[in-house]
C-alpha positions as CSV (number, residue, x, y, z in Angstrom):
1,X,0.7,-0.7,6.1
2,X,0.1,-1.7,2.6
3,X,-2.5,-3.6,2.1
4,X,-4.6,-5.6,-1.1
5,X,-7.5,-7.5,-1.4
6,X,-6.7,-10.4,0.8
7,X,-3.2,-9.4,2.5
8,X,-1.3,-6.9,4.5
9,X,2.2,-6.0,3.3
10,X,5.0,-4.9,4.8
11,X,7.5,-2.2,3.2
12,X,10.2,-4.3,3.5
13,X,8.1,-7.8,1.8
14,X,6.9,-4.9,-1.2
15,X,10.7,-3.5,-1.5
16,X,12.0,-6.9,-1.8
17,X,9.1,-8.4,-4.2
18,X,9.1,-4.7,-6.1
19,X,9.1,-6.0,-9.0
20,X,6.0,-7.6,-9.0
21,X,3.9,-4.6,-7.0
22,X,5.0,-1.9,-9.0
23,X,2.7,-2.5,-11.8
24,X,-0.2,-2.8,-9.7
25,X,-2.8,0.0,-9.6
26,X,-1.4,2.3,-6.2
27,X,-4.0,4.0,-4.0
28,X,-1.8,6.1,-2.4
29,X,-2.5,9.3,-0.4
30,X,-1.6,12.7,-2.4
31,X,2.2,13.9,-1.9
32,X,2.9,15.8,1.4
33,X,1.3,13.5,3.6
34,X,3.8,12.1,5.9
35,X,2.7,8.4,4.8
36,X,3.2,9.0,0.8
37,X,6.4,10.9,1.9
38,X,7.6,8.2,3.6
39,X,7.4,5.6,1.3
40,X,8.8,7.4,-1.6
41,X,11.5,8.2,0.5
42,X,11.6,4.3,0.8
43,X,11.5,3.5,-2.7
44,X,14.3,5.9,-4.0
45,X,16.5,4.7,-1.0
46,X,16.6,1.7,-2.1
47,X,17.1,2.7,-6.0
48,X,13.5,1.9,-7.1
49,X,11.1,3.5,-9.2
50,X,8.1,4.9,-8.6
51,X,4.9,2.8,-9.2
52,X,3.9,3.2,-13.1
53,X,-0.1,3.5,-12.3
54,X,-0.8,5.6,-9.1
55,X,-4.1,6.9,-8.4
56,X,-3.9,9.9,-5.6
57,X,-6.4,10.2,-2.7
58,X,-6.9,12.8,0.4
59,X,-7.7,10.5,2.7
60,X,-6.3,6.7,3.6
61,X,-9.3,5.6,5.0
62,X,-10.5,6.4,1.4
63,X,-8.3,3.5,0.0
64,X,-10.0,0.4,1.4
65,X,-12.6,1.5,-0.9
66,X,-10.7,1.0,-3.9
67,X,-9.1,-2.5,-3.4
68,X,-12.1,-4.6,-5.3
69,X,-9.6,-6.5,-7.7
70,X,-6.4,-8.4,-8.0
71,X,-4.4,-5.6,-9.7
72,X,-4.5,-2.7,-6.7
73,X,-2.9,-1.9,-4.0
74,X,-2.6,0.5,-1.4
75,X,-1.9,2.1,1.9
76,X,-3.7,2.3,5.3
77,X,-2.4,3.1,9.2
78,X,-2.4,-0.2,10.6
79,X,-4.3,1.2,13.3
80,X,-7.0,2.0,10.9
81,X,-7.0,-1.7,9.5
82,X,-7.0,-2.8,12.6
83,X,-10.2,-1.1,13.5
84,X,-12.0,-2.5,10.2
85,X,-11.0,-5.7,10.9
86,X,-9.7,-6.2,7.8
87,X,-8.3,-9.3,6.7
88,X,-9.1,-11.2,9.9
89,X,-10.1,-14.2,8.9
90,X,-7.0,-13.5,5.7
91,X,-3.3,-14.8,6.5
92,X,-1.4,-11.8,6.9
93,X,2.3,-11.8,4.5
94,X,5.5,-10.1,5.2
95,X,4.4,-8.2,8.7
């Protein structure tokens, strides 16, 4: 899932709105990971570009740490949000 501040995304809600979440700051894990794989594979299916500011972690769980502002964005196993409870008490868009 992708996930912000105060929402979880889906990949089809961030594909469709792209134009706005590409310039956000992207916690993303590094390349080779099945996840990142997958959603650049995503992206360039659907003719997009890469995001323009894209920091690189080893470890998802690693991203939740990272989302303290308005401007990032990254990427999480829902399971994993799940088990945080994150966003309970948040309205969740696009899932």
């Amino acid at each position: 899932m992708i996930f912000d501040r105060t929402k979880i995304y889906s990949v089809d809600y961030i594909i469709k709105n792209w134009k706005f979440f590409q310039s956000k700051i992207w916690i993303l894990p590094v390349r080779g990971t099945a996840m990142r794989d997958k959603f650049e594979s995503i992206i360039e299916y659907n003719g997009l570009k890469s995001p323009k500011n894209l920091i690189e972690i080893n470890s998802t769980i690693g991203a939740t740490t990272f989302i303290d502002n308005d401007d990032t964005i990254g990427m999480s196993p829902l399971s994993f949000l799940k088990k945080i409870k994150y966003g309970a008490s948040e309205k969740k868009r696009g899932i």
